[in-house]
PDB file as gemmi writes it, atoms N, CA and C in Angstrom:
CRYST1    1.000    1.000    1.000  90.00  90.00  90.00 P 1                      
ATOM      1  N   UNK A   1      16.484 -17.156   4.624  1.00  0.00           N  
ATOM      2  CA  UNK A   1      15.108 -16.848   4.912  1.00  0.00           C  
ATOM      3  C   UNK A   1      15.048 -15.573   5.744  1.00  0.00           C  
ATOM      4  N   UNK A   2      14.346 -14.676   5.286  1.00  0.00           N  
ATOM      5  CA  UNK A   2      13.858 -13.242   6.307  1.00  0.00           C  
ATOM      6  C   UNK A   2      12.975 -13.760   6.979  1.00  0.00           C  
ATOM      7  N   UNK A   3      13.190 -13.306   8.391  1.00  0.00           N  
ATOM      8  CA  UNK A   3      11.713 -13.559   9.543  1.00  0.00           C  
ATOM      9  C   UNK A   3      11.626 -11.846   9.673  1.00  0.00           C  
ATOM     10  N   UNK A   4      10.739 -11.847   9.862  1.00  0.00           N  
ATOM     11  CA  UNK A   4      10.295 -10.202  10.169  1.00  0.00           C  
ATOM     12  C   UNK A   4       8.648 -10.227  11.304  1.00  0.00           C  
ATOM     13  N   UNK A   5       9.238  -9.801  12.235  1.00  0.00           N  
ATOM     14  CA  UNK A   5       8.132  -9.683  13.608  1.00  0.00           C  
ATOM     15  C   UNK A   5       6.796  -9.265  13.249  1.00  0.00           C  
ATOM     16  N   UNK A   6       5.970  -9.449  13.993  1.00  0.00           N  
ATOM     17  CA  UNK A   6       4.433  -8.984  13.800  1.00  0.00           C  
ATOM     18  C   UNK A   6       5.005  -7.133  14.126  1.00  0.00           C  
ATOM     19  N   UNK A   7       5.412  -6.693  15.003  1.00  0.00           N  
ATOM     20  CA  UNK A   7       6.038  -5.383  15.061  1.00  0.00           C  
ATOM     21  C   UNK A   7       5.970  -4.624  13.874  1.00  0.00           C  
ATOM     22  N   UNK A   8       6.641  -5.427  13.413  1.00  0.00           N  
ATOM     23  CA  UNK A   8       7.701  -4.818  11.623  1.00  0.00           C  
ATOM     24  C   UNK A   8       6.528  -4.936  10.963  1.00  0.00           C  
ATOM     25  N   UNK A   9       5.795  -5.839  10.433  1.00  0.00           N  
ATOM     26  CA  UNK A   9       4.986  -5.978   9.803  1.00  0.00           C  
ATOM     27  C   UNK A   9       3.610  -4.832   9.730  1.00  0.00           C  
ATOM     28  N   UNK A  10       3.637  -4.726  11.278  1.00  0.00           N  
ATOM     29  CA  UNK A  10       2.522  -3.860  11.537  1.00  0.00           C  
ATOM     30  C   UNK A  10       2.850  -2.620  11.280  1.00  0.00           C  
ATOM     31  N   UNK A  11       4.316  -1.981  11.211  1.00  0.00           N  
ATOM     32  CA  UNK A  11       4.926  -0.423  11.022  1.00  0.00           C  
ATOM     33  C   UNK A  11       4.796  -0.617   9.496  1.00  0.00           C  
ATOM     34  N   UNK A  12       4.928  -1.354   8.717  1.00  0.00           N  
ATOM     35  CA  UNK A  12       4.931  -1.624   7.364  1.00  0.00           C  
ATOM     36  C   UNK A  12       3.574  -1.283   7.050  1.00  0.00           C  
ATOM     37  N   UNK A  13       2.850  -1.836   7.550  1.00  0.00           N  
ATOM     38  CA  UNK A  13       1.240  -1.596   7.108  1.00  0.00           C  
ATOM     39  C   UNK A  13       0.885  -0.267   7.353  1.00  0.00           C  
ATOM     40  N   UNK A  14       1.198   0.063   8.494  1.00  0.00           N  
ATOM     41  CA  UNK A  14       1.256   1.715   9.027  1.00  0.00           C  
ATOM     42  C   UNK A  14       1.429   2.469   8.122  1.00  0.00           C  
ATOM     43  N   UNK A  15       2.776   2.762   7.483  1.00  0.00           N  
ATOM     44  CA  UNK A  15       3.086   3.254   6.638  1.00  0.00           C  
ATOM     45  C   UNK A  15       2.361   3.442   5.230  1.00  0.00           C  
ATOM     46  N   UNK A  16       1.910   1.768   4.575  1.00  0.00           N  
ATOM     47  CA  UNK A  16       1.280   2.009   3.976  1.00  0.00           C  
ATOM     48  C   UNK A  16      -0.133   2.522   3.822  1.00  0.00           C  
ATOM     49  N   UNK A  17      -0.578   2.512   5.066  1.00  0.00           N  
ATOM     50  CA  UNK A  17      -2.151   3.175   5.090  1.00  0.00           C  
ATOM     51  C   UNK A  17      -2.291   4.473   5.233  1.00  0.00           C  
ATOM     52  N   UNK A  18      -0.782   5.040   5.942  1.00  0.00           N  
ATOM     53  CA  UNK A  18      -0.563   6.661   5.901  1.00  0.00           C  
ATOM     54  C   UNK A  18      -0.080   6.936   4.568  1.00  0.00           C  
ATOM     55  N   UNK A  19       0.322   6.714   3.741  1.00  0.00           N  
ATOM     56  CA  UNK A  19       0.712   6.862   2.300  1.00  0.00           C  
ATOM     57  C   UNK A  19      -0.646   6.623   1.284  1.00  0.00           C  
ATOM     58  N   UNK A  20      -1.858   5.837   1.687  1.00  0.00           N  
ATOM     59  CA  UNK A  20      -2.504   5.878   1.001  1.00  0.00           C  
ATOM     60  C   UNK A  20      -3.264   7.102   1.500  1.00  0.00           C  
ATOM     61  N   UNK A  21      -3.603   7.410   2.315  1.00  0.00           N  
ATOM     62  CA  UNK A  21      -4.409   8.000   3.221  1.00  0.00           C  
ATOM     63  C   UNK A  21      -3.772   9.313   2.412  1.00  0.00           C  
ATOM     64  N   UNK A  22      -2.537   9.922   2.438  1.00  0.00           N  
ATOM     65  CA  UNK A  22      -2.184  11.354   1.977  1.00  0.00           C  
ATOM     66  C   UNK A  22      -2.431  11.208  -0.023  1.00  0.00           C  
ATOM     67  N   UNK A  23      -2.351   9.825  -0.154  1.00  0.00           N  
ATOM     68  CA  UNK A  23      -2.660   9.855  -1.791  1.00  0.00           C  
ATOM     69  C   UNK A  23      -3.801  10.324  -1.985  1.00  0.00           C  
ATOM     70  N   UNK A  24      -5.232   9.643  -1.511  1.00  0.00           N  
ATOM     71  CA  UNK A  24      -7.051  10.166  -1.800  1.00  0.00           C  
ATOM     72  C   UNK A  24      -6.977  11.096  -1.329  1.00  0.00           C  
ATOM     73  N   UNK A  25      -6.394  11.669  -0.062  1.00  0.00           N  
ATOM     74  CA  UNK A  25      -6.811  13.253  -0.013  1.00  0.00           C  
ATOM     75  C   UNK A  25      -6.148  14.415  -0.403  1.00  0.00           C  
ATOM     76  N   UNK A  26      -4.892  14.000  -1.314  1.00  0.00           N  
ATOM     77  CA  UNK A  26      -3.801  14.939  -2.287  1.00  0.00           C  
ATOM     78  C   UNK A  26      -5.009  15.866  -3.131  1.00  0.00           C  
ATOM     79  N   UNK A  27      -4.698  17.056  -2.927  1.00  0.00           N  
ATOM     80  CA  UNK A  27      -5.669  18.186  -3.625  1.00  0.00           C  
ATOM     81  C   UNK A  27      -6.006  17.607  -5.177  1.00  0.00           C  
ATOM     82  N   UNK A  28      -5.307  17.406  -5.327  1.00  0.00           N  
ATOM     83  CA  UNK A  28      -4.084  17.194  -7.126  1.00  0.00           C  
ATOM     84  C   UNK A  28      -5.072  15.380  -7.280  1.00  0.00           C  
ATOM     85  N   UNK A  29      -5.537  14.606  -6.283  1.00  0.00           N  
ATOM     86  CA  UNK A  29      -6.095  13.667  -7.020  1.00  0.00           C  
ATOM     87  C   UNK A  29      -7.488  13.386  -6.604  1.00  0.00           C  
ATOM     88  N   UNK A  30      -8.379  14.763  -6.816  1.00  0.00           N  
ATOM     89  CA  UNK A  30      -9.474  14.884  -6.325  1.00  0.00           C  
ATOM     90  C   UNK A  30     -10.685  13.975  -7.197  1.00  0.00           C  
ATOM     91  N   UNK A  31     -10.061  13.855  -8.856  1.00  0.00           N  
ATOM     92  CA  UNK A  31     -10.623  12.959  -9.671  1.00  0.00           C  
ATOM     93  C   UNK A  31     -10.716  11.336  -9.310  1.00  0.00           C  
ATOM     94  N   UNK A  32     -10.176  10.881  -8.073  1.00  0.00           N  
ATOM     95  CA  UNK A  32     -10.515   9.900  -7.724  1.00  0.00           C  
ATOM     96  C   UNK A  32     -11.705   9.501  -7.521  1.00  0.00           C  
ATOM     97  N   UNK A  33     -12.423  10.421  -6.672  1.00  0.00           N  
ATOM     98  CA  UNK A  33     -13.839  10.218  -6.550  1.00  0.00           C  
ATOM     99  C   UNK A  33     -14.759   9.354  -7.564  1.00  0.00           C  
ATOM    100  N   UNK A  34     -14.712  10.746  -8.697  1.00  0.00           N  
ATOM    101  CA  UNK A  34     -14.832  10.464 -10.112  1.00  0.00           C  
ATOM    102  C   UNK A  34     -15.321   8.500 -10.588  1.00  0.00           C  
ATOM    103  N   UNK A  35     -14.047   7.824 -10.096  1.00  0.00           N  
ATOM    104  CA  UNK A  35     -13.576   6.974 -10.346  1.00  0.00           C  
ATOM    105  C   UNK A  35     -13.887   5.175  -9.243  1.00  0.00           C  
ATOM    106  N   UNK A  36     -14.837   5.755  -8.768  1.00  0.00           N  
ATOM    107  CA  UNK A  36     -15.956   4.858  -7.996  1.00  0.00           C  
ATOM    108  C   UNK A  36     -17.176   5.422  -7.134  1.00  0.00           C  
ATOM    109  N   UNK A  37     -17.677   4.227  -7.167  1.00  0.00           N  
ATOM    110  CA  UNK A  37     -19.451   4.403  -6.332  1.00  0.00           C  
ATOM    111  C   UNK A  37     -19.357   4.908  -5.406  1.00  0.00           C  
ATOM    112  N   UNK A  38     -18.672   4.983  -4.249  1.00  0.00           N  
ATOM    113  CA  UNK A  38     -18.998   5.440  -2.655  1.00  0.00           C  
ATOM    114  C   UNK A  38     -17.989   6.252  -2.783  1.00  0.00           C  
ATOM    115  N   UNK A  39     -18.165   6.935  -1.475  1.00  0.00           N  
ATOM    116  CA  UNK A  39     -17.356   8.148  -0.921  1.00  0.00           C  
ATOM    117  C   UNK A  39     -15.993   7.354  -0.701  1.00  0.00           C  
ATOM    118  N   UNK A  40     -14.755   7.854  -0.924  1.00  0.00           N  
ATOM    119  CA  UNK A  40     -13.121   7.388  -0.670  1.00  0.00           C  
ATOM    120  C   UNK A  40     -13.766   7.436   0.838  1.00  0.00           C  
ATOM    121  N   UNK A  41     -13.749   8.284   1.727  1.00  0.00           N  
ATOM    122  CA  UNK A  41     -13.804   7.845   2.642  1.00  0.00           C  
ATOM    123  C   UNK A  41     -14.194   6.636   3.579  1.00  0.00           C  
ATOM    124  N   UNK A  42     -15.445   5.862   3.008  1.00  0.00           N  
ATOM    125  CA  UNK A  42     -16.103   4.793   3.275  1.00  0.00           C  
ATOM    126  C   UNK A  42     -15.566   3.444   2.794  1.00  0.00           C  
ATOM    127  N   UNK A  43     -14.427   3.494   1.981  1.00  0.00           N  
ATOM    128  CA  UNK A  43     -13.518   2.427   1.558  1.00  0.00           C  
ATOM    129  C   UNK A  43     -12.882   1.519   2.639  1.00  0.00           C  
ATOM    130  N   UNK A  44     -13.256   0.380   2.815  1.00  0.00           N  
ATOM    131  CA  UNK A  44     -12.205  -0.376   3.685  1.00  0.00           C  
ATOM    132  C   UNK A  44     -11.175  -0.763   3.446  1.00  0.00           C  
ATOM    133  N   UNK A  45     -10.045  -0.924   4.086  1.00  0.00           N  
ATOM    134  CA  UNK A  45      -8.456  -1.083   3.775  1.00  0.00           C  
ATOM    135  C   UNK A  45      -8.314  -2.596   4.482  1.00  0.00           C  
ATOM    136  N   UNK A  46      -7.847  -3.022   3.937  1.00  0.00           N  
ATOM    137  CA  UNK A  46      -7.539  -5.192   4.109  1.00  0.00           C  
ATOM    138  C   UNK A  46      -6.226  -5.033   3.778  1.00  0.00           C  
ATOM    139  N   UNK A  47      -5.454  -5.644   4.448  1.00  0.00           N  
ATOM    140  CA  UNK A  47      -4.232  -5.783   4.748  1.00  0.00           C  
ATOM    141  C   UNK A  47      -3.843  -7.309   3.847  1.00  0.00           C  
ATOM    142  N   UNK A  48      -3.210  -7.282   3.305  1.00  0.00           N  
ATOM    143  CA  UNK A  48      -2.994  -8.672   2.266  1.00  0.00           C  
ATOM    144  C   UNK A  48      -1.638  -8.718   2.054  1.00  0.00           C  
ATOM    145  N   UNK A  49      -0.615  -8.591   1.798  1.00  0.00           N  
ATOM    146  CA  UNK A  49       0.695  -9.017   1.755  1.00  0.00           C  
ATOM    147  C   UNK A  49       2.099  -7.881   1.523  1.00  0.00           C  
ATOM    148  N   UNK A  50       3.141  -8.211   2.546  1.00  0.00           N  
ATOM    149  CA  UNK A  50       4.259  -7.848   2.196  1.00  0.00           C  
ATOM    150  C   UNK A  50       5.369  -8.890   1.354  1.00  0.00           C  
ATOM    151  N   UNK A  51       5.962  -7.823   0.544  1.00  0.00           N  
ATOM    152  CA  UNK A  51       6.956  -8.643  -0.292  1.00  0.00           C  
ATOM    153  C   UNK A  51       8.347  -7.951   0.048  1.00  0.00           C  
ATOM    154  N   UNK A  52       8.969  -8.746   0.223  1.00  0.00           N  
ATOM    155  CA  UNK A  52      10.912  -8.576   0.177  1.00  0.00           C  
ATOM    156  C   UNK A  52      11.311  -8.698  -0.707  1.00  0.00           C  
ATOM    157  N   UNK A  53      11.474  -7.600  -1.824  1.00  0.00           N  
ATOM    158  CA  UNK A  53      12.271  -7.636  -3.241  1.00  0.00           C  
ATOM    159  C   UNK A  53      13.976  -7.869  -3.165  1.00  0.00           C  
ATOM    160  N   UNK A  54      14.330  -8.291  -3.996  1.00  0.00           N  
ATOM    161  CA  UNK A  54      15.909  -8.490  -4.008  1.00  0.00           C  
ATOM    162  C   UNK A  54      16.128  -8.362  -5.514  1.00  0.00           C  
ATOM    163  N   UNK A  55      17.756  -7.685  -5.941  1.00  0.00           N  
ATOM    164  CA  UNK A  55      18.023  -7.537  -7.199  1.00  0.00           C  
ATOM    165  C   UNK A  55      18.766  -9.011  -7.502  1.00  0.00           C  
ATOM    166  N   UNK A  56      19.230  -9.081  -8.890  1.00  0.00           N  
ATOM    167  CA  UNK A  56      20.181  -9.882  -8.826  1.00  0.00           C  
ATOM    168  C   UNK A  56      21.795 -10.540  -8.289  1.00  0.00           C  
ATOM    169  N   UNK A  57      22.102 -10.950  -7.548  1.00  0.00           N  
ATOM    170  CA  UNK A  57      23.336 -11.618  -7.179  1.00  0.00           C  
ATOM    171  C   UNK A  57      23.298 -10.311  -6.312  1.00  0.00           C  
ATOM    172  N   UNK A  58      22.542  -9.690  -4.956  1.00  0.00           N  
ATOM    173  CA  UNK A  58      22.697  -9.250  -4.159  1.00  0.00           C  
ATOM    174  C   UNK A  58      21.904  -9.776  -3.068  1.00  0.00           C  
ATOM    175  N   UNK A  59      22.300 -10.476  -1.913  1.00  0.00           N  
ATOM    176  CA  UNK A  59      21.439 -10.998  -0.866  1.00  0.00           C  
ATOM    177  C   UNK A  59      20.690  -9.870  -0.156  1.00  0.00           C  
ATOM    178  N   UNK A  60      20.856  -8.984  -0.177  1.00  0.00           N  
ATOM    179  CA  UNK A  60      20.110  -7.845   0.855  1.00  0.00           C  
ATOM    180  C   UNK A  60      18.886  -7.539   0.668  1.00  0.00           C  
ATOM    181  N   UNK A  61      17.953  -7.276   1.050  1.00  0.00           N  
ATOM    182  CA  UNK A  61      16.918  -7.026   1.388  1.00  0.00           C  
ATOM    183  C   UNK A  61      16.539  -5.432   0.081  1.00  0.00           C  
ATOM    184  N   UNK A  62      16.383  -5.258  -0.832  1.00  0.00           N  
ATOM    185  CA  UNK A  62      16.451  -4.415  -2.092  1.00  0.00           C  
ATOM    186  C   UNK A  62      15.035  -3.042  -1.407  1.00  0.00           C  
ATOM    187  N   UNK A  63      14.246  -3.594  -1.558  1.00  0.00           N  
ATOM    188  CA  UNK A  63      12.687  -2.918  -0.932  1.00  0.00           C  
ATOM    189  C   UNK A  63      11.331  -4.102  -0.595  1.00  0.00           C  
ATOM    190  N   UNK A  64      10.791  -3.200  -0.106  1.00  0.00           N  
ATOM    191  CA  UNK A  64       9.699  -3.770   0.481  1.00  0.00           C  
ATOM    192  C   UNK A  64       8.381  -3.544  -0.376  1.00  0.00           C  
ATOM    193  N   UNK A  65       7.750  -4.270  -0.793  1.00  0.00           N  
ATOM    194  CA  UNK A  65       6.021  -3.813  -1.278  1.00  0.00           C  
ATOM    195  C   UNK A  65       5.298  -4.576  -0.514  1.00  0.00           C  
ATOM    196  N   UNK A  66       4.456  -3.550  -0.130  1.00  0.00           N  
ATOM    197  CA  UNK A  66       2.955  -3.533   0.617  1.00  0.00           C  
ATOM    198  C   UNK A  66       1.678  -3.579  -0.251  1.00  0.00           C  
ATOM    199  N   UNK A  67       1.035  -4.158   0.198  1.00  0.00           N  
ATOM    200  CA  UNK A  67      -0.398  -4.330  -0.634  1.00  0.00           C  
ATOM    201  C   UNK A  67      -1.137  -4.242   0.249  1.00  0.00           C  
ATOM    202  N   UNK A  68      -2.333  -3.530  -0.105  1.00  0.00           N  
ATOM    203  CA  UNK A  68      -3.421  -3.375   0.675  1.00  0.00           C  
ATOM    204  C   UNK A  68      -5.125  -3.267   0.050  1.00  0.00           C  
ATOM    205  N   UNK A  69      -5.638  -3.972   0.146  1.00  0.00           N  
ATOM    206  CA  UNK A  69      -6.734  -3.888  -0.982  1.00  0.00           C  
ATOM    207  C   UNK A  69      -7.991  -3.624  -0.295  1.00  0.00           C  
ATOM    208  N   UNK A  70      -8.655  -2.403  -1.514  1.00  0.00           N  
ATOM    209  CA  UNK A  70      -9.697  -1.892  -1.047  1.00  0.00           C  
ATOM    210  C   UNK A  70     -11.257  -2.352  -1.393  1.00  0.00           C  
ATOM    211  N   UNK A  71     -12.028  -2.444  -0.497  1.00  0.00           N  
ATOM    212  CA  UNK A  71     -13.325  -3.026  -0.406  1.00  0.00           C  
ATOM    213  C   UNK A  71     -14.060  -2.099   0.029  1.00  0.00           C  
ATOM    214  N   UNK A  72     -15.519  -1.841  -0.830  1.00  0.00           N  
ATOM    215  CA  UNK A  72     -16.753  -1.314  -0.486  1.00  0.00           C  
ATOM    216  C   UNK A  72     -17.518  -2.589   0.171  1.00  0.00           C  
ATOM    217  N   UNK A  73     -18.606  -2.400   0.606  1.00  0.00           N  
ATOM    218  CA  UNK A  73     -19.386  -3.103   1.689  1.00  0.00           C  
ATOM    219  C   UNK A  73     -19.278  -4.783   1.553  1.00  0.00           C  
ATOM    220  N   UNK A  74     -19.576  -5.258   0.073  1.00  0.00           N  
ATOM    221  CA  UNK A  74     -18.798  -6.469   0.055  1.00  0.00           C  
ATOM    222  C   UNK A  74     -18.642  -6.876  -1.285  1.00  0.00           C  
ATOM    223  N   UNK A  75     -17.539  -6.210  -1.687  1.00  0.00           N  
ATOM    224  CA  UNK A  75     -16.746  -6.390  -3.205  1.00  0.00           C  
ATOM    225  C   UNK A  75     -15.396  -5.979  -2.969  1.00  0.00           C  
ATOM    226  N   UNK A  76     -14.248  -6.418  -3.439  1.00  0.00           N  
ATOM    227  CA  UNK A  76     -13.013  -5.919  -3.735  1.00  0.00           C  
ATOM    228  C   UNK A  76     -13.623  -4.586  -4.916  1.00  0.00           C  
ATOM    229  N   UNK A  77     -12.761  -3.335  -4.997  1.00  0.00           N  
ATOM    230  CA  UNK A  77     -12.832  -2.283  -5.336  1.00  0.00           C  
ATOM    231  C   UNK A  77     -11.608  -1.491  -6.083  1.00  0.00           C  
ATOM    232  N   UNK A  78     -10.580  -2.389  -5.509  1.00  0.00           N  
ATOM    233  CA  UNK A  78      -9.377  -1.777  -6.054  1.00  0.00           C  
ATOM    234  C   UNK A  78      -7.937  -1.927  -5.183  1.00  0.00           C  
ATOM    235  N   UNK A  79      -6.705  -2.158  -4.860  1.00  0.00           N  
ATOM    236  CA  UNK A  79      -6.155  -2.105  -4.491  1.00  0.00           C  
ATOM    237  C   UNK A  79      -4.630  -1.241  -4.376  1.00  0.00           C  
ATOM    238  N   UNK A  80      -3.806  -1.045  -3.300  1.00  0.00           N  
ATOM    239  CA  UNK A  80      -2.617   0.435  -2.874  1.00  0.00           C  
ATOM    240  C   UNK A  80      -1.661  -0.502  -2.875  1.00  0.00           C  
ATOM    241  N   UNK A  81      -0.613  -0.104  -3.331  1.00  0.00           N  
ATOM    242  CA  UNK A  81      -0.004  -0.805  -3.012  1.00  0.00           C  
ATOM    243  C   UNK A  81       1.516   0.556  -2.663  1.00  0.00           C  
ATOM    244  N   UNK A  82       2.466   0.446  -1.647  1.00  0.00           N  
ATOM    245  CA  UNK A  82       3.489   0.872  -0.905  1.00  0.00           C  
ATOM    246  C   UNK A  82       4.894   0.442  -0.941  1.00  0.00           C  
ATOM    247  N   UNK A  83       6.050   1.224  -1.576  1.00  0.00           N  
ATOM    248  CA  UNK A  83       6.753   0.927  -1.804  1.00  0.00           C  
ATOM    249  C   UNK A  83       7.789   1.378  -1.226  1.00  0.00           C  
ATOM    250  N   UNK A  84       8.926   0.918  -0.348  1.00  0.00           N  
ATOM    251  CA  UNK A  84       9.826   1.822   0.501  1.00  0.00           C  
ATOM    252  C   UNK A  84      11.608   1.050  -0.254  1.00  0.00           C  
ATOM    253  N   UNK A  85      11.782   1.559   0.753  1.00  0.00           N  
ATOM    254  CA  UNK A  85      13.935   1.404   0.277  1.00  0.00           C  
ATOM    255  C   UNK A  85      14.107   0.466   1.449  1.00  0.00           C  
ATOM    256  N   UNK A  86      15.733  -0.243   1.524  1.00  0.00           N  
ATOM    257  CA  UNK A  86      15.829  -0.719   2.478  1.00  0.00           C  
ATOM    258  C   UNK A  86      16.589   0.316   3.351  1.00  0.00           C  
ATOM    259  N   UNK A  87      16.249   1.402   3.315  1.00  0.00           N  
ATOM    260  CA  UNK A  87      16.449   2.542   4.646  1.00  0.00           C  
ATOM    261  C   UNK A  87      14.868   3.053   5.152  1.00  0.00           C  
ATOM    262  N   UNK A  88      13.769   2.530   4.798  1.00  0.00           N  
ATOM    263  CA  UNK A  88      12.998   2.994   5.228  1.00  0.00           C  
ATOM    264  C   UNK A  88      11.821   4.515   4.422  1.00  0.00           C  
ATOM    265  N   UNK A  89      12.382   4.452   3.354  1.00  0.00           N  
ATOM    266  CA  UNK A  89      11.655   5.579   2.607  1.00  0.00           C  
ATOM    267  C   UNK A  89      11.182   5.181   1.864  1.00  0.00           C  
ATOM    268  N   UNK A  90      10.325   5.804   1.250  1.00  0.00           N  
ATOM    269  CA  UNK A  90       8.666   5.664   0.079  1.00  0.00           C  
ATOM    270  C   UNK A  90       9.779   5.914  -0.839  1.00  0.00           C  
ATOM    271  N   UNK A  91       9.400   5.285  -1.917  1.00  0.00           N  
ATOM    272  CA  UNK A  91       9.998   5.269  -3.257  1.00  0.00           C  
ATOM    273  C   UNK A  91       9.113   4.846  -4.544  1.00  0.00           C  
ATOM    274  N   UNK A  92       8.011   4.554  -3.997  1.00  0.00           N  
ATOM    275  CA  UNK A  92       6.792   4.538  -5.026  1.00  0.00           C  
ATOM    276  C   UNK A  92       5.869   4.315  -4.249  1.00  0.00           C  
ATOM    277  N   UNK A  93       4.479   4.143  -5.183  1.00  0.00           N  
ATOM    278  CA  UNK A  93       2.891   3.674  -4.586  1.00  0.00           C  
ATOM    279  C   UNK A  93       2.703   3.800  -5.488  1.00  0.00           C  
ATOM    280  N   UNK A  94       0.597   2.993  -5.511  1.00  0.00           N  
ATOM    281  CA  UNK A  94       0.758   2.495  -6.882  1.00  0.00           C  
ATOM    282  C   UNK A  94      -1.087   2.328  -6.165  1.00  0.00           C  
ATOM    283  N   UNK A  95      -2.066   3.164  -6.862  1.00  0.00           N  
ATOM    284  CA  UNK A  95      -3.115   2.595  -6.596  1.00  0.00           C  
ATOM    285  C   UNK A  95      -4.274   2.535  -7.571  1.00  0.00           C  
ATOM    286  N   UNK A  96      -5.131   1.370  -7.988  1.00  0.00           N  
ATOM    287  CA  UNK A  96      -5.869   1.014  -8.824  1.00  0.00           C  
ATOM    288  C   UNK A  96      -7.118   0.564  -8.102  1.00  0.00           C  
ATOM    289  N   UNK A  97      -8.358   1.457  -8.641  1.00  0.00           N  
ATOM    290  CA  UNK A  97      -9.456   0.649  -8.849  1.00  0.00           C  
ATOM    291  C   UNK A  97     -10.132  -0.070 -10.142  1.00  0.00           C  
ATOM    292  N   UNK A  98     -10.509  -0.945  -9.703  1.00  0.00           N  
ATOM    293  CA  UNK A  98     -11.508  -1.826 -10.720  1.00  0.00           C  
ATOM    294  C   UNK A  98     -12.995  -1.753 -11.410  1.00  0.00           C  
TER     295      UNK A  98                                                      
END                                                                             
């Protein structure tokens, strides 16, 4: 069983909200807008689950995914999701609205 601290958890989320945060305002994905009702900016970010991936017949800790799902005033909207290594680096993201 992994235990992982409210600490860890919270640098995890960190991460992923700074990774989403440089995704909507990437020059290059300005067509987001495009792609819902309200301003990106006015989007709320909800914190909903980390996962501990593992490959096969290796016990170690493989990567981490973060989820974070986005809400306008009161609807789910779409959700980010954050993907790191077990050294600590982004190795994907992944974000969809609905």
């Amino acid at each position: 069983m992994i235990i992982v601290s409210n600490r860890e958890l919270g640098e995890l989320y960190e991460k992923a909200t700074e990774s989403y945060h440089r995704c909507v305002n990437n020059p290059e994905n300005t067509f987001l807008q495009d792609e819902i009702s309200i301003p990106i900016d006015e989007i709320q970010l909800k914190r909903t689950k980390v996962k501990a991936v593992f490959t096969e017949n290796i016990p170690e800790v493989y990567s981490w995914e973060v989820e974070i799902v986005l809400w306008d005033e009161n609807a789910m909207i779409g959700r980010y999701t954050y993907i790191e290594d077990d050294m600590g680096n982004e190795i994907d993201n992944g974000l969809v609205f609905y």
